[in-house]
C-alpha distance (Angstrom), angle and dihedral (degrees) to the residues before:
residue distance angle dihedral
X1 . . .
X2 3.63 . .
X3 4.17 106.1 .
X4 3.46 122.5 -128.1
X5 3.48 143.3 -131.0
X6 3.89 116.0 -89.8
X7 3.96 97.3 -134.2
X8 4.12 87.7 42.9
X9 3.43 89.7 55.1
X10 3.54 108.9 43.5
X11 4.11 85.0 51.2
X12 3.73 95.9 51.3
X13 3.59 85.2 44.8
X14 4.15 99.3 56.3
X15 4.01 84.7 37.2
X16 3.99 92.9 59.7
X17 3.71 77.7 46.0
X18 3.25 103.1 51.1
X19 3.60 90.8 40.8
X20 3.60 97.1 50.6
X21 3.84 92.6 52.7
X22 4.26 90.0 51.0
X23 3.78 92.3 51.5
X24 4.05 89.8 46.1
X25 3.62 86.4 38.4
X26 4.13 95.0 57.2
X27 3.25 89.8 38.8
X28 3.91 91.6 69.5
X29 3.70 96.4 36.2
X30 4.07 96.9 52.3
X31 3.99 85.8 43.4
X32 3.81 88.6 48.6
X33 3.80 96.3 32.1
X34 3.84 89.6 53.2
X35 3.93 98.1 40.3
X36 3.69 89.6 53.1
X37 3.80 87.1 46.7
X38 3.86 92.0 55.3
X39 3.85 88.9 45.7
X40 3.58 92.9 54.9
X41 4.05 90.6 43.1
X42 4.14 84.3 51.2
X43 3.98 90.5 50.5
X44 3.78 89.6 59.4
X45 3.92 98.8 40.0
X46 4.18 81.6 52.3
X47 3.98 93.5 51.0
X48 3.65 89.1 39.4
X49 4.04 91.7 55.6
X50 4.02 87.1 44.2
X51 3.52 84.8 59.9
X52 3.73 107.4 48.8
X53 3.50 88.3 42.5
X54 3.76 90.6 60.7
X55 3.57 91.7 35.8
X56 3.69 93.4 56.9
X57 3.78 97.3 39.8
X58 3.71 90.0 49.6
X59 4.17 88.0 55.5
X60 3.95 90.6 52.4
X61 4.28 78.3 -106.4
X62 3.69 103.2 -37.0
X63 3.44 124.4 134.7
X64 4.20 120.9 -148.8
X65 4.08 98.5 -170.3
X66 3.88 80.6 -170.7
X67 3.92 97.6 71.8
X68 3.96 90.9 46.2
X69 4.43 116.9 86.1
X70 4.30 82.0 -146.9
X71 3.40 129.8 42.3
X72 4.13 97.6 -173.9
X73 3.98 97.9 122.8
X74 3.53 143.8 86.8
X75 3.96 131.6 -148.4
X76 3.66 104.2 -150.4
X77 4.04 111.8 -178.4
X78 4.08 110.9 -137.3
X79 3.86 139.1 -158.5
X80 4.00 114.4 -96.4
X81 3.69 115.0 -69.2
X82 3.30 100.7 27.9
X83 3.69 106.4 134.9
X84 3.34 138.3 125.7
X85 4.24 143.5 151.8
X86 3.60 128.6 -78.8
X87 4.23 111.7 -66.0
X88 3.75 108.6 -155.8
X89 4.32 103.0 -173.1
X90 3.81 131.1 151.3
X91 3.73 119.7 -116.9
X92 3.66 144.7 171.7
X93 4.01 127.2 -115.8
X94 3.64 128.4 -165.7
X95 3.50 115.1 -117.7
X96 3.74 117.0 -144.6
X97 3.81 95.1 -167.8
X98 3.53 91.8 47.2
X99 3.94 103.7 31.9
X100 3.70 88.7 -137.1
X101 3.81 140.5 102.6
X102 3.94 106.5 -105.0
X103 3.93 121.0 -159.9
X104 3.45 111.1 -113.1
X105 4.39 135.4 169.5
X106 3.39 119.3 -122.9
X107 3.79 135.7 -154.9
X108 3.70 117.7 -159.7
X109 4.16 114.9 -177.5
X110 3.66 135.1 141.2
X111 3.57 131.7 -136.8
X112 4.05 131.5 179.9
X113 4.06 125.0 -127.0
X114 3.51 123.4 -170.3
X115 4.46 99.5 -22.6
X116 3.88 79.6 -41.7
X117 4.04 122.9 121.8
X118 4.31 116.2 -146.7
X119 3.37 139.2 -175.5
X120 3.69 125.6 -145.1
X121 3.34 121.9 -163.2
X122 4.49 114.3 -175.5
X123 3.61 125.6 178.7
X124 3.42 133.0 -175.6
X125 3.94 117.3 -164.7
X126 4.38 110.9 -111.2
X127 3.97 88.0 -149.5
X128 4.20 103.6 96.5
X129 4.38 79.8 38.9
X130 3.46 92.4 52.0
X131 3.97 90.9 39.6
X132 3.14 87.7 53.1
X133 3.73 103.6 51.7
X134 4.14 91.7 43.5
X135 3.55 92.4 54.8
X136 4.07 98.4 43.8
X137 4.29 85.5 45.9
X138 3.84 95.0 45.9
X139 3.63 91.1 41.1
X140 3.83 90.7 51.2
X141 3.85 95.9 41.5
X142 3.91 87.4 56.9
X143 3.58 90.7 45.8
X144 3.99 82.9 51.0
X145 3.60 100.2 43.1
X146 3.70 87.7 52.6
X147 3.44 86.3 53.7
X148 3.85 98.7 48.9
X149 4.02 87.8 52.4
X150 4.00 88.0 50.0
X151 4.02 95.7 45.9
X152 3.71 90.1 45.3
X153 3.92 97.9 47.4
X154 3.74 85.7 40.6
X155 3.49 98.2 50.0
X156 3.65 94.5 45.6
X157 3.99 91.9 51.5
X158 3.80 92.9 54.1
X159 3.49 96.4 37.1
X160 3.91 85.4 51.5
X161 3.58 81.9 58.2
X162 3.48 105.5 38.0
X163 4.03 88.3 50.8
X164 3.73 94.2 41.1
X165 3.89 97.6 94.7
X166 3.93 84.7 54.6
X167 3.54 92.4 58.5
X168 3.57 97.3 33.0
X169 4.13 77.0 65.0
X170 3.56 96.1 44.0
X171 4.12 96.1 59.5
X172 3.81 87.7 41.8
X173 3.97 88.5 56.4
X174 4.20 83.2 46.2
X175 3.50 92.1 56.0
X176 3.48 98.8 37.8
X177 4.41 113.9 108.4
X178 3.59 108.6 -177.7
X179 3.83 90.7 -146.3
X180 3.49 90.1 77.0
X181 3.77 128.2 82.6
X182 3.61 95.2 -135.2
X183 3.92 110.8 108.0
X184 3.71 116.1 -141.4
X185 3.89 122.2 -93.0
X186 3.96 120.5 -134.8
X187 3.52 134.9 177.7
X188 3.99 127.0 -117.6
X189 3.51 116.5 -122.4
X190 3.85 140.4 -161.3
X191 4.28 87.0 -134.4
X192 3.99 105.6 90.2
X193 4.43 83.0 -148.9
X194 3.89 97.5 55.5
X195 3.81 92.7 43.6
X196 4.21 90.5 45.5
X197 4.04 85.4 51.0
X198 4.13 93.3 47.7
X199 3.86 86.1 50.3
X200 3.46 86.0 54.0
X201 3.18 105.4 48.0
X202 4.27 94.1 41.9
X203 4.08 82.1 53.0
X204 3.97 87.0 49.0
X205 3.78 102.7 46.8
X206 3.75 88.4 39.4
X207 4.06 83.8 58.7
X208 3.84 93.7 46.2
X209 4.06 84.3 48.0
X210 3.16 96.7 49.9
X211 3.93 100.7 40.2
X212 4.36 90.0 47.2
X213 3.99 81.5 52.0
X214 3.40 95.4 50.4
X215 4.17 97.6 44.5
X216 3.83 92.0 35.3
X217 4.47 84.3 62.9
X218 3.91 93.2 34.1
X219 4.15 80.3 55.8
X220 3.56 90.4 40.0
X221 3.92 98.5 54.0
X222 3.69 95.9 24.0
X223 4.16 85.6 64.3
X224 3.79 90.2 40.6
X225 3.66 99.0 47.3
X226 3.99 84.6 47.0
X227 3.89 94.3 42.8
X228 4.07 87.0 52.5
X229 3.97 101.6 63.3
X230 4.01 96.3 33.2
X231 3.91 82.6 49.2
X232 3.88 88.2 54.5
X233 4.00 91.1 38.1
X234 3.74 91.8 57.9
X235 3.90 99.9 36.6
X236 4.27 83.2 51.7
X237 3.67 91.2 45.4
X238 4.00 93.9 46.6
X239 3.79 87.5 59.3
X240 3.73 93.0 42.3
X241 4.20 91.4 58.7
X242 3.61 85.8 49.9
X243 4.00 96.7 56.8
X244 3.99 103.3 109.5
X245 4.26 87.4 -149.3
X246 3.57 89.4 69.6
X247 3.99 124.1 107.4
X248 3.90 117.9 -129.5
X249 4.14 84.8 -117.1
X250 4.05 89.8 65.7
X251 3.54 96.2 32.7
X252 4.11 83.7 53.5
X253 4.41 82.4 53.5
X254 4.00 90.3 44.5
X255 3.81 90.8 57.7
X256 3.46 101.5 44.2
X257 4.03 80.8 44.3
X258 4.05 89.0 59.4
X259 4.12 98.3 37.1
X260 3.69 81.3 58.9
X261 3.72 97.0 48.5
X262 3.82 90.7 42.8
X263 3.87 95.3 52.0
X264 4.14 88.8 43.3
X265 3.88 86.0 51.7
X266 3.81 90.3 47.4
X267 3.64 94.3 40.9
X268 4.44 85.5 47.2
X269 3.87 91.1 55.3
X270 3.79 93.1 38.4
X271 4.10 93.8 61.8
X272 3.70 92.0 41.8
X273 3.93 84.2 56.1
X274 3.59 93.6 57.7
X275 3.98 94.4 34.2
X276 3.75 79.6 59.6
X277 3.59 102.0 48.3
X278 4.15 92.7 43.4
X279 3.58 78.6 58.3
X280 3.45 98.1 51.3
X281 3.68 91.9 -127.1
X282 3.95 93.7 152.3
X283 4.16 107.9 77.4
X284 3.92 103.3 159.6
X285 3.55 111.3 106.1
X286 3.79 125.4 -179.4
X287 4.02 135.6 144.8
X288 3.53 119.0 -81.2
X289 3.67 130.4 -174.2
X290 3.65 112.2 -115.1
X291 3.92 96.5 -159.2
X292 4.18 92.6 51.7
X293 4.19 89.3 51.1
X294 3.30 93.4 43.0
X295 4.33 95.3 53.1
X296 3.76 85.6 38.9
X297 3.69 90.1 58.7
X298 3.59 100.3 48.4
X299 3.78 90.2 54.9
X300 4.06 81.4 76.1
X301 3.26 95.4 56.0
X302 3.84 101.5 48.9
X303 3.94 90.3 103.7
X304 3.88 90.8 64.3
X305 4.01 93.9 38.8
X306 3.88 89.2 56.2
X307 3.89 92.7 34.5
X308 4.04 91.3 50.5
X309 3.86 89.5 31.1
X310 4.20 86.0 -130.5
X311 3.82 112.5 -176.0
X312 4.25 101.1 -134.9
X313 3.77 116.1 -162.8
X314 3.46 116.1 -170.1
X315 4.32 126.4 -156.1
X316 4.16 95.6 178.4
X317 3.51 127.4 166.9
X318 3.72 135.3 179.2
X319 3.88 99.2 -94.6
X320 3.97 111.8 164.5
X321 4.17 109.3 -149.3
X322 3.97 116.7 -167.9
X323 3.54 95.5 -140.1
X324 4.12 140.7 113.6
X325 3.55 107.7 -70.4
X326 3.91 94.3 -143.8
X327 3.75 95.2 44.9
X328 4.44 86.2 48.7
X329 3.56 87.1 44.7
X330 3.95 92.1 56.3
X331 3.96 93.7 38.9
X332 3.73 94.7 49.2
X333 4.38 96.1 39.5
X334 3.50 84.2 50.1
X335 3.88 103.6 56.4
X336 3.49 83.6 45.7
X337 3.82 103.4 52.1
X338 3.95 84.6 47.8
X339 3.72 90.7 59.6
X340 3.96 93.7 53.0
X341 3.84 93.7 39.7
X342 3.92 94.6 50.1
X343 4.17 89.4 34.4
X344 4.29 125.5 101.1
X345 3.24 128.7 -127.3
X346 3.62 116.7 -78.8
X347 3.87 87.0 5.5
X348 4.29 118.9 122.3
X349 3.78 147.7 -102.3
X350 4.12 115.6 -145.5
X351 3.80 117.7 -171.5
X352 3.63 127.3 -177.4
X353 3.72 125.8 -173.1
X354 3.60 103.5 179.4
X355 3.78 125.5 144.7
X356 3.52 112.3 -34.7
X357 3.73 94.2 -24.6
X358 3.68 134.1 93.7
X359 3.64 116.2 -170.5
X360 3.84 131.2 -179.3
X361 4.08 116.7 -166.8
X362 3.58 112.6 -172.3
X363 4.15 133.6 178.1
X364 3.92 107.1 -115.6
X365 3.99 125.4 176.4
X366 3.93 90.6 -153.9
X367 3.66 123.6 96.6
X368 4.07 125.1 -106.0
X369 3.83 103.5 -50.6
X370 4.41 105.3 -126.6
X371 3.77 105.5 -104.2
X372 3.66 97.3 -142.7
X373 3.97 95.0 62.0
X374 3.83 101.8 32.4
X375 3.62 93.4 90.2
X376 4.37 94.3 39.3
X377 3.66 114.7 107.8
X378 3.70 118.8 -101.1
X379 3.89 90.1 18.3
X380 3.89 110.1 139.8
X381 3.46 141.3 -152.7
X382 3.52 101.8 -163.5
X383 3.67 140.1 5.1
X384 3.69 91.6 -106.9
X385 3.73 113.8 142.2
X386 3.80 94.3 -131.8
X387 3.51 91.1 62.9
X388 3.41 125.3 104.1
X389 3.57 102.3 166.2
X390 3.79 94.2 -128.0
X391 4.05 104.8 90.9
X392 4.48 92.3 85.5
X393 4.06 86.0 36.2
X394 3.94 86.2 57.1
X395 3.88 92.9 37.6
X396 4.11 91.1 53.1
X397 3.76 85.8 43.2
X398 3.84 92.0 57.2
X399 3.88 96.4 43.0
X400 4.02 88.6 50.9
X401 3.63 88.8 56.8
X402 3.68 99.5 41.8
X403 3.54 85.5 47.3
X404 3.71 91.1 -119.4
X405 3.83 124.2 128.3
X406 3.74 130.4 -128.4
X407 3.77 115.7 -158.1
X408 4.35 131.2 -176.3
X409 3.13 128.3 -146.1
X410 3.94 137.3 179.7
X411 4.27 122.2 -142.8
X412 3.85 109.1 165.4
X413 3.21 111.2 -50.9
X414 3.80 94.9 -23.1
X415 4.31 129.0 106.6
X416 3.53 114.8 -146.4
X417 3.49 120.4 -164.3
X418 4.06 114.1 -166.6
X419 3.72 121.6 -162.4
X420 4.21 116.1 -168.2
X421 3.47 115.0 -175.3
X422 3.14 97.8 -162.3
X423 3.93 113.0 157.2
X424 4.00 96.1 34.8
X425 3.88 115.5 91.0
X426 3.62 104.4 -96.6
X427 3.56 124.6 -162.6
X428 4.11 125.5 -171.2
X429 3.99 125.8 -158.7
C-alpha cells in the first residue's frame, strides 16, 4: 500500500468524521422534524373532527360547509355497529389543478347521532409540511456543506502549521550527510513532543558525526601507520635482492619476502578504498565519458591481451555518467581486470556501452559463479595469487551508492557483467 502523507491523512480522517456525524446528524433531525410535523398535522385533523362533530350534532345532522374555514371531509352515514377508534393513515389525492397525486393525512373516525352510525373521513394536504421540511433540510445541509469545506480548509491550514516544525525537521534530516562538519539546524517549537524529538535527533546526528570522524582518522592513521613499515620493509628488501654476495637460495626467500609485502601493501590501500567509499568519502561529481574510460583502461591491460592472445571487441558509444571520476574509474578497471584474470587463453572480451548500460562478456572455463557470494568480500574466483577477492565487492559497493545496479549473468561458458545506471543523468552522443 502506497503510504500517505501525515497532514493528508489526518484531514481526510476528521472529514469522514465530520461527514459521518452530518449524515447521522440529518438523519435524526428530518426523522424528528417530520414526525413532529405529522403530529402537529394529526392535532389539527383531531380538533377539526371535534368540531364537525359538534357542528353536526348541534344542526340535528346538518352540515353548513359555509360556517367551516375547510371543507376537506366527508360525513358518510353507516349500518348499526359500525364503530370504531380514530385511524390516522397517509394517502394520496389527485389533484385536478395539478394533474398529479398530492400527499395528503387522513383521519378516519366514527361517531353516532341520534341511533345513527357515521363515518368521517378529514384530510389535510402534507404539501406546505413537506415544503416546509425540504426547505429547512436543504437550507441546513448548505449551511453544513459550507461548513464541511470551511472545517476542512481550516483544519488543514492550521494543521499545516501546527505540523510544520515536524517537517521542517524531516527535510533537515534529508539533507543532512554526516561527512560534513555542518551540524543540523532545527526549529524551536511551542509543542514540548516536537522540541524532545529535535533534541534527539541534534544529540543523534551529533553521535553519528562524531563516531564517522572518529573511524574516518582511526582508518586514516591506521593505513598510514601500516603503509610506513611495509614501505620500509620493501624499500630494505629491494636493496637486499640486489646485493651480489647473496646465494640464489636467499635471494629465492627475499622475493617471496617482497611479493608478500607488495600484495599486503596492495591489499592495505585496497580496504581503505572501500572504507572510504562506504563512507562516502568521495563527493565530487562531474560527467565523464564512458567510451574514453573505458579505452583508457584497456590500454593497462594490453600485456595480458597479447600474453593470453584475447580477441577484444568493442560496441562504445559516447554515454556521459554524472558520477566521481575516481570512484567510475575503479568500478569500470575493475570489471575489466576480472574479465582478463578469470579469461583462457585465446578466449574474448565483449564490451557494450550502449544507452545507459555497460556490459562486459567475457569467455571463462569455470562453472556458474553462486549469486549470493559473488558480491561478498574476500570471495574468489580462482586461486590466483593476485586475487584478493575484493575488486566485485568494491564494484557492487560503488553501484549501491551511485544508485546504479550491477547484475551477473552466465551464457555457456561466458560471464556477463551488466552495469545500469539508472538514477545518474545519462547523456548519449
Amino acid at each position: 500500500m502506497k503510504p500517505l502523507k501525515l497532514l493528508y491523512l489526518t484531514s481526510r480522517n476528521y472529514l469522514a468524521i465530520f461527514f459521518g456525524l452530518l449524515v447521522l446528524f440529518f438523519g435524526v433531525f428530518y426523522f424528528i422534524l417530520r414526525f413532529e410535523v405529522t403530529q402537529n398535522i394529526d392535532e389539527i385533523l383531531f380538533n377539526r373532527k371535534n368540531y364537525v362533530i359538534e357542528t353536526f350534532t348541534a344542526r340535528n345532522g346538518k352540515v353548513p360547509y359555509e360556517e367551516f374555514s375547510f371543507t376537506d371531509f366527508t360525513i358518510t352515514p353507516e349500518a348499526a355497529g359500525y364503530t370504531f377508534d380514530d385511524v390516522y393513515s397517509d394517502t394520496l389525492i389527485f389533484e385536478k389543478t395539478d394533474q398529479e397525486l398530492d400527499e395528503y393525512r387522513k383521519l378516519t373516525t366514527s361517531f353516532t347521532f341520534d341511533h345513527q352510525n357515521y363515518k368521517l373521513e378529514i384530510v389535510k394536504a402534507h404539501l406546505e409540511a413537506v415544503e416546509i421540511i425540504n426547505t429547512v433540510v436543504i437550507s441546513l445541509g448548505l449551511i453544513f456543506i459550507l461548513m464541511l469545506a470551511v472545517f476542512y480548509f481550516t483544519t488543514r491550514f492550521y494543521s499545516g502549521k501546527l505540523w510544520y516544525p515536524f517537517y521542517h525537521s524531516l527535510e533537515q534530516l534529508k539533507k543532512f550527510e554526516v561527512e560534513k562538519s555542518a551540524g543540523i539546524e532545527l526549529l524551536d517549537s511551542r509543542i514540548e513532543e516536537f522540541n524532545e524529538l529535535n533534541k534527539s535527533i541534534a544529540d543523534l546526528t551529533e553521535r553519528a558525526q562524531n563516531s564517522f570522524v572518529s573511524q574516518k582518522q582511526f582508518i586514516e592513521n591506521a593505513s598510514h601507520e601500516m603503509q610506513t613499515p611495509l614501505a620500509v620493509i620493501q624499500n630494505q628488501l629491494e636493496m637486499w635482492i640486489g646485493d651480489a654476495n647473496l646465494t640464489e637460495y636467499h635471494s629465492e626467500k627475499i622475493r617471496m619476502l617482497l611479493d608478500s609485502t607488495r600484495r599486503l601493501s596492495k591489499l592495505n590501500k585496497t580496504l581503505l578504498l572501500l572504507s572510504k567509499i562506504e563512507n562516502q568519502q568521495f563527493f565530487e561529481t562531474e560527467k565523464n565519458d564512458v567510451k574514453i574510460l573505458v579505452e583508457k583502461i584497456l590500454t593497462y591491460f594490453e600485456g595480458q591481451q597479447e600474453n593470453l592472445e584475447i580477441q577484444v571487441s568493442l560496441q562504445l558509444n559516447s554515454v556521459y555518467v554524472e558520477a566521481n571520476p575516481m570512484l567510475l574509474d575503479v568500478l569500470l578497471t575493475n570489471l575489466v581486470k576480472n574479465s582478463f584474470l578469470h579469461n583462457i587463453a585465446k578466449g574474448s572480451i565483449d564490451i557494450r556501452v550502449t544507452e545507459n548500460v555497460f556490459e562486459i562478456i567475457n569467455t571463462s572455463n569455470s562453472v556458474e559463479l553462486p549469486r549470493n557470494k559473488l558480491f561478498q568480500r574476500f570471495f574468489k574466483q580462482s586461486a590466483a595469487k593476485d586475487s584478493w577477492g575484493l575488486g566485485l565487492a568494491i564494484a557492487k559497493k560503488i553501484c549501491d551508492i551511485n544508485g546504479w545496479s550491477l547484475k551477473y549473468e552466465f551464457q555457456g561458458n561466458k560471464q556477463v557483467f551488466k552495469v545500469h545506471f539508472g538514477k545518474s543523468p545519462v547523456a548519449v552522443v
